[in-house]
VOVO-947630 format. One line per 10 residues: number of its first residue (from 1); their letters; for each residue x, y, z of N, C-alpha, C. Coordinates in pm, whole numbers. Example, Ala and Ser with C-alpha at 12.3 -4.5 7.8 and 13.67 -1.06 7.14 Angstrom:
1 = as = 1319/-569/780/1230/-450/780/1320/-330/780 ~ 1285/-225/708/1367/-106/714/1290/3/787 .
END
This chain:
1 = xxxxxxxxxx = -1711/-3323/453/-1798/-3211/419/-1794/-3105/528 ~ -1815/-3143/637/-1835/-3053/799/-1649/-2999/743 ~ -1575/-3062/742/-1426/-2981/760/-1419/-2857/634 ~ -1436/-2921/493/-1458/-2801/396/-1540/-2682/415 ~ -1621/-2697/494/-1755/-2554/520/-1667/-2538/635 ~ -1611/-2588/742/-1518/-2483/858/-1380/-2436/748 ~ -1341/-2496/679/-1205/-2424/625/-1293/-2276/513 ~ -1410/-2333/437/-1462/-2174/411/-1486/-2047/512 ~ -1526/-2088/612/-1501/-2010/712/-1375/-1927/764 ~ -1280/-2028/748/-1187/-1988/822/-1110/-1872/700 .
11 = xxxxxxxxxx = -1170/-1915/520/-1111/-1809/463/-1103/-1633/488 ~ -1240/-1681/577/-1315/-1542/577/-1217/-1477/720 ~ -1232/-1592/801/-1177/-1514/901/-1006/-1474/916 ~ -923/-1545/819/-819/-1540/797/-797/-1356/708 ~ -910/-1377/602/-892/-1253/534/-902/-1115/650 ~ -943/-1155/735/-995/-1011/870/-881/-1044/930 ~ -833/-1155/979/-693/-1157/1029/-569/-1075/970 ~ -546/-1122/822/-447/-1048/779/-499/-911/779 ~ -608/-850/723/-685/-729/737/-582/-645/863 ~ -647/-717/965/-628/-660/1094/-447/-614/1145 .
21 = xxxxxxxxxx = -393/-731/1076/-229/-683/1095/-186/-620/994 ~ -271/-581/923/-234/-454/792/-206/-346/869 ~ -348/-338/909/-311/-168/977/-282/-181/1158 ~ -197/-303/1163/-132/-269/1297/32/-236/1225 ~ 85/-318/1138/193/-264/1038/218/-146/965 ~ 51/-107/941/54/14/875/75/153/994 ~ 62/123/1128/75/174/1259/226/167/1291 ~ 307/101/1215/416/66/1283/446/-22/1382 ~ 308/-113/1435/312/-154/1527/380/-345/1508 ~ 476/-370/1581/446/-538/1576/413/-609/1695 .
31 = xxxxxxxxxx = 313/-700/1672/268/-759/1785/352/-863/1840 ~ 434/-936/1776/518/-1026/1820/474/-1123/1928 ~ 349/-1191/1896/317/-1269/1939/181/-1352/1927 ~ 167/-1334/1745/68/-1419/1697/75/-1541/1728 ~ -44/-1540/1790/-70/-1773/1761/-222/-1760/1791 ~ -251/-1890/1780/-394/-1951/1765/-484/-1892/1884 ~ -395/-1877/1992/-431/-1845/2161/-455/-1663/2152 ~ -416/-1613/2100/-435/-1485/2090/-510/-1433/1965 ~ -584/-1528/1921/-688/-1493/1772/-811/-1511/1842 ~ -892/-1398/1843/-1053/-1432/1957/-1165/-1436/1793 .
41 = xxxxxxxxxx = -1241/-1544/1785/-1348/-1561/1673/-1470/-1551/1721 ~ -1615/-1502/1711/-1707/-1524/1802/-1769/-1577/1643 ~ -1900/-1650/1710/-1988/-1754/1621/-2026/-1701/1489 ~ -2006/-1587/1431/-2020/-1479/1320/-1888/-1498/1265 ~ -1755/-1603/1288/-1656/-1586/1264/-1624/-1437/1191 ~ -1623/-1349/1308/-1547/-1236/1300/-1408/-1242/1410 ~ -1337/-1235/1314/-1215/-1230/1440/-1145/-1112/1477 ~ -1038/-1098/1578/-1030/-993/1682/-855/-1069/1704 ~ -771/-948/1716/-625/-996/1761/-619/-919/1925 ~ -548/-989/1978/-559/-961/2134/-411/-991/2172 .
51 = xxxxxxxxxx = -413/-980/2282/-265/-1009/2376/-192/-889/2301 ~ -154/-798/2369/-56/-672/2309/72/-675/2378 ~ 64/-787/2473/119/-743/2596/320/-744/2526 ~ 352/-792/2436/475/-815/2368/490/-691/2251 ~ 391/-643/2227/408/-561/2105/491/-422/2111 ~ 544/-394/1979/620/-256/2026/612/-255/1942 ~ 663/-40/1883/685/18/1759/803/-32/1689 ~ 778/-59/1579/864/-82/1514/1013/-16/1507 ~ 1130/-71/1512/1221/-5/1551/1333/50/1403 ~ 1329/165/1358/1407/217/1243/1572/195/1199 .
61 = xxxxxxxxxx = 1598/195/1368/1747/230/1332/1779/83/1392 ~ 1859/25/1247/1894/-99/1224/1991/-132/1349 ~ 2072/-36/1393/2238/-86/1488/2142/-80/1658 ~ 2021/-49/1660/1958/-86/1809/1921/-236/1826 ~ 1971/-305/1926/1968/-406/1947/1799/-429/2020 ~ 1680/-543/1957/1571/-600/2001/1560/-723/2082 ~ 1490/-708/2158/1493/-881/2228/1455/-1004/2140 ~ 1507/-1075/2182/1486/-1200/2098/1341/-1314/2202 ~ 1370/-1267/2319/1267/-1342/2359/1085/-1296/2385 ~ 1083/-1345/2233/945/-1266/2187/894/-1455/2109 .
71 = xxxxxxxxxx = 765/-1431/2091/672/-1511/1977/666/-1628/2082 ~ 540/-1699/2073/552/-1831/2123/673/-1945/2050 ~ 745/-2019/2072/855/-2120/2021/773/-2152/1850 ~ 664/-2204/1914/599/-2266/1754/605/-2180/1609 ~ 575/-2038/1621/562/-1974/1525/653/-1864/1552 ~ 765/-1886/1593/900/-1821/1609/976/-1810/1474 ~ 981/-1669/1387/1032/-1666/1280/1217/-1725/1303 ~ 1241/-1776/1168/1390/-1793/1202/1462/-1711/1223 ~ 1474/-1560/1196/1581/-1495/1206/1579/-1435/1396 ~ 1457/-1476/1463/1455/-1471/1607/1540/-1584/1649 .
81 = xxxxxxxxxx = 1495/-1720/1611/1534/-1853/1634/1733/-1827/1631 ~ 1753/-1748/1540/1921/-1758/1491/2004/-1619/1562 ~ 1896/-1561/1674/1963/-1443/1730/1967/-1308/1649 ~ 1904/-1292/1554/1906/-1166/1512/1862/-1060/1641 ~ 1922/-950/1609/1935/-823/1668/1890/-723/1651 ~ 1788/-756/1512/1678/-647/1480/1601/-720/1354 ~ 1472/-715/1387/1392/-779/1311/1252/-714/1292 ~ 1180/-699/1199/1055/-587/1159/946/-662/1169 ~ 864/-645/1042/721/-690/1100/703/-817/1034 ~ 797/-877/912/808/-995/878/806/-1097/955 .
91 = xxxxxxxxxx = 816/-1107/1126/789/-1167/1199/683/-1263/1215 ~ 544/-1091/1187/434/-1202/1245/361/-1234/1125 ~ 458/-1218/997/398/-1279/868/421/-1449/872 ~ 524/-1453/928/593/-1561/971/510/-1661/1069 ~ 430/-1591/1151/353/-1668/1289/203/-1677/1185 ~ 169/-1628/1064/32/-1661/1024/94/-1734/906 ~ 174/-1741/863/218/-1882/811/224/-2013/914 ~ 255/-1993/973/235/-2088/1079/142/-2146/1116 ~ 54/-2086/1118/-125/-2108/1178/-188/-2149/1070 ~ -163/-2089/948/-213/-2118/838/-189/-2270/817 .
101 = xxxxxxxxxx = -43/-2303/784/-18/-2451/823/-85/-2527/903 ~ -106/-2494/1050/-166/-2591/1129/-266/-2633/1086 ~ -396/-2518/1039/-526/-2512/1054/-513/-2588/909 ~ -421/-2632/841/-443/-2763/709/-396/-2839/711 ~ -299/-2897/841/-244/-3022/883/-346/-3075/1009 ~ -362/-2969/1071/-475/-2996/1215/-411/-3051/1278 ~ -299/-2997/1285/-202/-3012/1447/-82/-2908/1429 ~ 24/-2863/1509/109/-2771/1453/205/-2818/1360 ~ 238/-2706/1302/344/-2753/1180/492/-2736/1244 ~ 534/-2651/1318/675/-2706/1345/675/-2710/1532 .
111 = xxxxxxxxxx = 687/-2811/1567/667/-2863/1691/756/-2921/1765 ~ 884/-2837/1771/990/-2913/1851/978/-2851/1992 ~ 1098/-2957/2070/1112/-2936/2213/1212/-2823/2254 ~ 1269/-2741/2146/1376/-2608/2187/1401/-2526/2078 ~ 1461/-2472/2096/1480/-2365/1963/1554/-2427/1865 ~ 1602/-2450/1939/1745/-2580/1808/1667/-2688/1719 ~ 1559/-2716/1780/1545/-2844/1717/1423/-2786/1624 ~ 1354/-2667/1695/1271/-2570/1615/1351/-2553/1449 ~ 1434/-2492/1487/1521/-2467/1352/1523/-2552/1299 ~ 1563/-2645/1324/1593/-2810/1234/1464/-2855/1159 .
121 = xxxxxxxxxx = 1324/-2839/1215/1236/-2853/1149/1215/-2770/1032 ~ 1240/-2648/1080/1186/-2516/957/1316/-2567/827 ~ 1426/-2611/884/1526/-2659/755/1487/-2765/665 ~ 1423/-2860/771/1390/-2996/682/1252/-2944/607 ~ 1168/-2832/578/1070/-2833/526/1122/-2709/400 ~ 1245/-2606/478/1240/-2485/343/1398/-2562/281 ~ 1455/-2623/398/1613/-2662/290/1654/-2587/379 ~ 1816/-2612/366/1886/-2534/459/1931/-2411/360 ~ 1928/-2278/434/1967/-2156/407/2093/-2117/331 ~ 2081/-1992/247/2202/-2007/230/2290/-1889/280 .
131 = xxxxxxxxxx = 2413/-1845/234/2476/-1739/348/2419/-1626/342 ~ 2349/-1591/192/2280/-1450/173/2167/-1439/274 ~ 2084/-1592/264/1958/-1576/345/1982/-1575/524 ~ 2110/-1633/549/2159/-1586/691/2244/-1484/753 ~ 2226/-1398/690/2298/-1295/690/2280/-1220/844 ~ 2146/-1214/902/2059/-1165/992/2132/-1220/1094 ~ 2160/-1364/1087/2204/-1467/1215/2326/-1413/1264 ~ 2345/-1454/1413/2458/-1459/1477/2548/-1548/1458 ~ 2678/-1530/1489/2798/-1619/1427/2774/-1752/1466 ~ 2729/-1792/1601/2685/-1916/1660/2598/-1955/1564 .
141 = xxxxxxxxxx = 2521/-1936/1533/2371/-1970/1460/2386/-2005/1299 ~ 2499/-1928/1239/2546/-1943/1123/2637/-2054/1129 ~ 2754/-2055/1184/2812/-2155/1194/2778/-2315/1190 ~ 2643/-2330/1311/2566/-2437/1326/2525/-2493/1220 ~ 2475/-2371/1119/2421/-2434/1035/2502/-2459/934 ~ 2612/-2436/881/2718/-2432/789/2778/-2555/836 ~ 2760/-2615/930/2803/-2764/1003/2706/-2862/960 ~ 2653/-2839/928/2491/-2949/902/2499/-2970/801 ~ 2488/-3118/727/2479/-3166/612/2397/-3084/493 ~ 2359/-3064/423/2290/-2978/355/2140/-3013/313 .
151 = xxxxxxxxxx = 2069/-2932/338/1943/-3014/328/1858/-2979/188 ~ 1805/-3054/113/1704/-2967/-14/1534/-2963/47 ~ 1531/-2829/-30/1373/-2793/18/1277/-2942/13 ~ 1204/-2921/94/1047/-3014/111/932/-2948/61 ~ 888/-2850/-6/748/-2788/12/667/-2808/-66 ~ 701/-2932/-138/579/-3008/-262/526/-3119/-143 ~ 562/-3137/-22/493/-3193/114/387/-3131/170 ~ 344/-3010/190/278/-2875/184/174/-2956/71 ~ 149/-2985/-4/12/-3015/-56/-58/-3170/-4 ~ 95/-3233/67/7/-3327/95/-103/-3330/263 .
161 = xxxxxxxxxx = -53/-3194/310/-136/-3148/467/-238/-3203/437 ~ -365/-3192/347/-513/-3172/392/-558/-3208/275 ~ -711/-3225/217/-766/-3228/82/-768/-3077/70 ~ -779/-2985/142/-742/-2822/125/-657/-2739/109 ~ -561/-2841/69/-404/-2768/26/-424/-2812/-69 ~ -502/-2649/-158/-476/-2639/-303/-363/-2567/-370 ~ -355/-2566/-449/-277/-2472/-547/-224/-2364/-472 ~ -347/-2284/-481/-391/-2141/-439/-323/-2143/-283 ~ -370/-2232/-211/-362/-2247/-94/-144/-2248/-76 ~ -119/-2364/-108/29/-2385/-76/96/-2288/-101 .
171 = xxxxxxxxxx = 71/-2208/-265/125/-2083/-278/155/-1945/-215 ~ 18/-1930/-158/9/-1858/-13/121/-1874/87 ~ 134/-2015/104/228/-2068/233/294/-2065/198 ~ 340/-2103/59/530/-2086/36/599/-1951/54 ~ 440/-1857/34/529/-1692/16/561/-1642/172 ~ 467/-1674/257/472/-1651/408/547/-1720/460 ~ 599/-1818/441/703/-1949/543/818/-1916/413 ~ 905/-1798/465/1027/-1779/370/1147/-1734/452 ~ 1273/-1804/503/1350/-1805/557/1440/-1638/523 ~ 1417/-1568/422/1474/-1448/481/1346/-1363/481 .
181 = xxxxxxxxxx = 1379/-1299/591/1246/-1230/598/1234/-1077/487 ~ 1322/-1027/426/1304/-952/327/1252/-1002/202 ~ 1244/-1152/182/1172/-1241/62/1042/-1267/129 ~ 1006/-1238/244/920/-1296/253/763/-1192/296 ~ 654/-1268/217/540/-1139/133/460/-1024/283 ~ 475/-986/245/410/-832/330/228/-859/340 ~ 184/-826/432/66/-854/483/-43/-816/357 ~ -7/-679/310/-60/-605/182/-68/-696/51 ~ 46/-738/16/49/-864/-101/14/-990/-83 ~ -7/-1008/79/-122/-1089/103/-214/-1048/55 .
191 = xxxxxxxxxx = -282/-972/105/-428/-955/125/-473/-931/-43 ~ -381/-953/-138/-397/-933/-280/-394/-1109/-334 ~ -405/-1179/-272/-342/-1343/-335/-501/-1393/-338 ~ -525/-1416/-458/-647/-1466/-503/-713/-1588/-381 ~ -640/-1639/-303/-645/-1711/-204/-723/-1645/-119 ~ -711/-1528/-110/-827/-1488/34/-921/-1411/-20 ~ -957/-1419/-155/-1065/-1331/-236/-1203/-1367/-189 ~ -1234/-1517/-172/-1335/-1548/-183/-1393/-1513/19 ~ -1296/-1532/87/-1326/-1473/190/-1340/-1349/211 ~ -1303/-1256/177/-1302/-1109/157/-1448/-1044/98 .
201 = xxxxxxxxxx = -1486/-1156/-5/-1629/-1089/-61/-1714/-1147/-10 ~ -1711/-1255/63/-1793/-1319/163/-1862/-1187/250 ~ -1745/-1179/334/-1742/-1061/446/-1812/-915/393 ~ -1789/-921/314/-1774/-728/303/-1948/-747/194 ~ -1994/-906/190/-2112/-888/98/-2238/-897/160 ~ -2192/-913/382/-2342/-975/411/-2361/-866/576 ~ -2171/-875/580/-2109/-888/756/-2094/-739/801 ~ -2006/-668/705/-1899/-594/727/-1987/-448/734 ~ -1926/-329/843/-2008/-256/833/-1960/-105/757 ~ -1873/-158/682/-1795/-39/629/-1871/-19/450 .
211 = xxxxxxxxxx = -1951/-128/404/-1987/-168/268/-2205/-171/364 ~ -2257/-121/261/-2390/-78/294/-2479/-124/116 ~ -2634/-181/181/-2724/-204/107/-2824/-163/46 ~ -2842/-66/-111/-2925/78/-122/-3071/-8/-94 ~ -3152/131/-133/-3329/80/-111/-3365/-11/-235 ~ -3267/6/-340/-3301/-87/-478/-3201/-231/-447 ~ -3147/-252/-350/-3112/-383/-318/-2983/-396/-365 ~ -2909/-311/-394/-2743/-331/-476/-2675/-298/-358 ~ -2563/-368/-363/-2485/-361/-264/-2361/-278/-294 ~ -2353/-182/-273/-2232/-32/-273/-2096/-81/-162 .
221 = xxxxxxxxxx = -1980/-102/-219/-1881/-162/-146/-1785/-50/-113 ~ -1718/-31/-20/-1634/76/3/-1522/92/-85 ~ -1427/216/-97/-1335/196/-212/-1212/131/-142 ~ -1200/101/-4/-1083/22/64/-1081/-127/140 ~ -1127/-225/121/-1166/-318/237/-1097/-309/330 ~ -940/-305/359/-856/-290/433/-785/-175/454 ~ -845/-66/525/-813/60/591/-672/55/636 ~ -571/121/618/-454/139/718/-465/251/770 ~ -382/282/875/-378/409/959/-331/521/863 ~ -384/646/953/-356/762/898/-177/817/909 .
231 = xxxxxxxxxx = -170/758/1029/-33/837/1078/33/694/1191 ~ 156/703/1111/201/576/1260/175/597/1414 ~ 199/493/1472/185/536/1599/271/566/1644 ~ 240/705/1793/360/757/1820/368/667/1965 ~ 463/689/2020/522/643/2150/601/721/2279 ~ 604/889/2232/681/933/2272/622/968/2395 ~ 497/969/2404/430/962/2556/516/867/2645 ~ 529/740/2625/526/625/2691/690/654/2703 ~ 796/710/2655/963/701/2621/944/833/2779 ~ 842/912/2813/841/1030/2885/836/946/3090 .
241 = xxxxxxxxxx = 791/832/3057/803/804/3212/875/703/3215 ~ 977/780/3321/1101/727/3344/1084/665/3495 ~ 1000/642/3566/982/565/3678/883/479/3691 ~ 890/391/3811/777/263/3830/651/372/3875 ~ 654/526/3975/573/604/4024/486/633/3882 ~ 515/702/3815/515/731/3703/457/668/3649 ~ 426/561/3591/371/466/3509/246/425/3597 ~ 238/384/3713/141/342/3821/61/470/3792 ~ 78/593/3849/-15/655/3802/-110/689/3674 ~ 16/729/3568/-48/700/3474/-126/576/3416 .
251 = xxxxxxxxxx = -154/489/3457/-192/372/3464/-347/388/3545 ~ -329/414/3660/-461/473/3762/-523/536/3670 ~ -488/690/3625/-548/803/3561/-614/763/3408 ~ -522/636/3367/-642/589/3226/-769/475/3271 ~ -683/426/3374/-825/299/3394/-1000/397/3456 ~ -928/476/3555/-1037/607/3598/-1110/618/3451 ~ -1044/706/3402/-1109/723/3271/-1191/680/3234 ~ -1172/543/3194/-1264/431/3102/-1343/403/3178 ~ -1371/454/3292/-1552/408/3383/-1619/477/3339 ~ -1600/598/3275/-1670/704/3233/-1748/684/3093 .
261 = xxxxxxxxxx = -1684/572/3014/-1706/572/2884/-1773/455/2833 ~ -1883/444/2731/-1966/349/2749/-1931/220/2648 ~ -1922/113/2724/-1875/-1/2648/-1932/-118/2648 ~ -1879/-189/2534/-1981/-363/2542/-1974/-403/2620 ~ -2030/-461/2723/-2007/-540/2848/-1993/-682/2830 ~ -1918/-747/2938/-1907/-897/2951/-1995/-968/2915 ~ -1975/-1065/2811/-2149/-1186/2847/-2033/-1280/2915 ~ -2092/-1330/3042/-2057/-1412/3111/-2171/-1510/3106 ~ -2136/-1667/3055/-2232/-1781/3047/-2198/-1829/3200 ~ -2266/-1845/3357/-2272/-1909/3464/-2264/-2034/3448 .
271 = xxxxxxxxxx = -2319/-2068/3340/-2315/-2217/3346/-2227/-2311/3284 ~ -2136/-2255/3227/-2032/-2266/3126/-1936/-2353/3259 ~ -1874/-2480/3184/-1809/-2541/3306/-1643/-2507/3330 ~ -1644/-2349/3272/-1492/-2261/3307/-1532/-2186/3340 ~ -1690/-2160/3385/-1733/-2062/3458/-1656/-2024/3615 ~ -1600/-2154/3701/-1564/-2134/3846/-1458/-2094/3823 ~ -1338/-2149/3722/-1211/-2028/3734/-1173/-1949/3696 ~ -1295/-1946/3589/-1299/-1754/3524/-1310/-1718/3623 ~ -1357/-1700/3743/-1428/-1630/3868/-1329/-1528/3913 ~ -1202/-1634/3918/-1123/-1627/4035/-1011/-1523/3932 .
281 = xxxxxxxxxx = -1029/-1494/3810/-924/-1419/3711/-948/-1317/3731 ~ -775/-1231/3738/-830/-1068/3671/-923/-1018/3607 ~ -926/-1096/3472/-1032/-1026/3363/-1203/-1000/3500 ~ -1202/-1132/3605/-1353/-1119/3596/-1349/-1018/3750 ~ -1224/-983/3811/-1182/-910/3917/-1238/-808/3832 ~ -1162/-759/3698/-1171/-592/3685/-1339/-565/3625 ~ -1380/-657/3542/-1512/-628/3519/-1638/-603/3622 ~ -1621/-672/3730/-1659/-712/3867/-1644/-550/3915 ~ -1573/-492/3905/-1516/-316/3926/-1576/-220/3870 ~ -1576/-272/3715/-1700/-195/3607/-1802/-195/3698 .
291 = xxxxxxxxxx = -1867/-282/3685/-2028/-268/3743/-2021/-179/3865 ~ -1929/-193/3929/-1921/-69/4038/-1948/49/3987 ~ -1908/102/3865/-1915/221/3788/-1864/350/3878 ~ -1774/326/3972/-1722/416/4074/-1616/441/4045 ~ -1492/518/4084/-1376/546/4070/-1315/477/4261 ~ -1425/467/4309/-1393/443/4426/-1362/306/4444 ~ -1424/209/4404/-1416/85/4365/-1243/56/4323 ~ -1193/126/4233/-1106/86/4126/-958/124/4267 ~ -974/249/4305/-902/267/4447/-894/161/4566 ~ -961/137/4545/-973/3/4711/-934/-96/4633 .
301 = xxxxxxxxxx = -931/-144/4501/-845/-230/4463/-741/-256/4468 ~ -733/-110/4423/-581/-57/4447/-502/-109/4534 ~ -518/-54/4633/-463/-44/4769/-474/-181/4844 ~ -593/-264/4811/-594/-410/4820/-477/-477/4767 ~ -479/-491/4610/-416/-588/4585/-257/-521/4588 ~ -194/-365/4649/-72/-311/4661/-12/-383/4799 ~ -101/-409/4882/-85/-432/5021/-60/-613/5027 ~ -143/-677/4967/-125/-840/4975/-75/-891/4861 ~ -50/-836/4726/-28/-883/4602/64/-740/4524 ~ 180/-723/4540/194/-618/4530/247/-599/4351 .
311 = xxxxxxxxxx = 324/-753/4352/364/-779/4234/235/-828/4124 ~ 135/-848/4154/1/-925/4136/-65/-761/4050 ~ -62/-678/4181/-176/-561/4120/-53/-523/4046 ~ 68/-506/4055/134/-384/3871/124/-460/3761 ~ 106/-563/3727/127/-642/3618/-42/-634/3582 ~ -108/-709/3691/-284/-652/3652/-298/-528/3590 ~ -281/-419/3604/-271/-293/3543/-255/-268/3461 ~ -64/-320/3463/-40/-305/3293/-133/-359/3201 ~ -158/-479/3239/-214/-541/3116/-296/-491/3085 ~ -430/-449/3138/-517/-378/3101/-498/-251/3085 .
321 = xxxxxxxxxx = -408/-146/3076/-404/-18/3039/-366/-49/2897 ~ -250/-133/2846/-247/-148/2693/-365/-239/2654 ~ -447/-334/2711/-499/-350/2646/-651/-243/2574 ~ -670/-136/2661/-750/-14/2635/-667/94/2532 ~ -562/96/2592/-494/136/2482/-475/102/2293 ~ -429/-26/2338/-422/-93/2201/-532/-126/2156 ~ -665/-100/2183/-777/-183/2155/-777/-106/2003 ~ -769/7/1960/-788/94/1871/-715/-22/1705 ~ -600/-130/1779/-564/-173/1662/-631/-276/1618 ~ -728/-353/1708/-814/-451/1668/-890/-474/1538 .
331 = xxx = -930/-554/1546/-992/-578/1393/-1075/-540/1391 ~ -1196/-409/1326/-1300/-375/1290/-1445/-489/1275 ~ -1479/-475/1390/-1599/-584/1377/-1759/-503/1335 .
END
């Protein structure tokens, strides 16, 4: 009983999940690096996508070569796994298939010790590929697999995860866990699969602050639940600094900024028993700075952690300038 009322939950928060990578897709943006560790839920199960620190604009022109060392191993789409050289946002449709799986097996669904053996799992559950669907792969990666006995799909296994792998449910997963990523469903035709309906009207009937309650008690729903952006995002700021000087400053000149501007503050629980090495983290260094509410503060950091930590303070920075940056793609709470 306790597991069915957390998996209703989790419909809800899944529906704000995909929500939320609508209009980071609809931004152009891919995060390339969904997993369980970078999904923040607070007790309202409203959830929040975080870690930007991998994400980039989506890239147009097919013959530019992308890194491959992106996604945690677990929810590593295959056409990363097989060396592709350009890959879109089908990626991180790929990493919430993934999660989706776990959270109805309740442990991860493909769990090997390397990329190779990664692959071997995703074969023994979709079947092995065929040349159309590897088309993406590198000659190594194709080959490998054209060496391998031939495998037939598994995914009538997929209902036996959980008493919550229904119908509705597996169907979902078969469309998201799809070895070419041009077959496989877009965040949008998600967010249309009768599967996340009942979470969706959950949300938008008690939670959500975009849908409002008249004085006669009817509830008036917005005409969009899932907003996408107006205009992709641009980048051409960021393509303009061409040095480490360059970026450091600009980096200084936005964190300055944001002392100025008024925001939710930390709840820090003291008594919480990860309270002593939160202490000692960036996150509780730079908040620790907030309360300074100085620009002067944020300078002597500076110059602190440039002088004893030199590699320590640019990476501190970065992270937090995109993450102020990117906060704009978060999920609407």
């Amino acid at each position: 009983i306790f597991y069915s009322k957390i998996f209703r939950l989790f419909r809800q928060s899944k529906s704000l999940f995909v929500s939320g990578l609508k209009y980071l897709h609809s931004a152009r943006i891919l995060h390339r690096d969904i997993k369980p560790g970078n999904l923040l839920v607070n007790s309202n199960c409203v959830l929040k996508i975080c870690d930007f620190g991998l994400a980039r604009v989506e890239e147009p022109d097919q013959n530019k070569h992308m890194t491959q060392e992106v996604v945690t191993q677990y929810y590593r789409a295959p056409e990363i796994l097989m060396g592709a050289r350009h890959y879109t946002a089908a990626v991180d449709v790929w990493s919430v298939g993934c999660i989706f799986g776990e959270l109805l097996r309740r442990r991860i669904l493909f769990q090997a010790q390397s990329p190779v053996q990664q692959l071997e799992l995703i074969t023994e559950l979709l079947g092995t590929p065929t040349l159309e669907d590897m088309r993406f792969a590198c000659e190594g990666a194709r080959s490998h697999m054209l060496r391998r006995a031939p495998k037939p799909p598994s995914l009538t296994a997929l209902y036996t995860l959980s008493s919550q792998a229904t119908h509705e449910a597996v169907h979902l997963l078969c469309q998201m866990l799809v070895f070419d990523p041009d077959k496989r469903i877009t965040v949008v035709d998600a967010l249309a699969h009768p599967y996340l309906d009942e979470g969706r009207l959950r949300y938008h009937s008690c939670m959500c602050t975009c849908c409002y309650t008249t004085s006669g008690g009817l509830r008036q729903y917005t005409g969009d639940f899932e907003p996408a952006t107006s205009h992709p995002f641009d980048d051409l700021w960021e393509r303009k600094l061409t040095t480490v000087q360059q970026v450091k400053e600009e980096m200084h000149k936005f964190i300055a900024e944001q002392l100025n501007t008024s925001r939710v503050p930390l709840c820090i629980n003291p008594q919480s028993a990860a309270f002593k090495s939160f202490a000692s983290t960036e996150s509780a260094i730079y908040h620790y700075c907030q309360l300074l509410s100085t620009t002067t503060a944020i300078v002597y950091h500076y110059y602190y952690y440039r002088y004893y930590h030199y590699y320590y303070h640019y990476y501190y920075y970065y992270y937090y300038y995109y993450y102020y940056y990117y906060q704009s793609c978060y999920v609407s709470s």
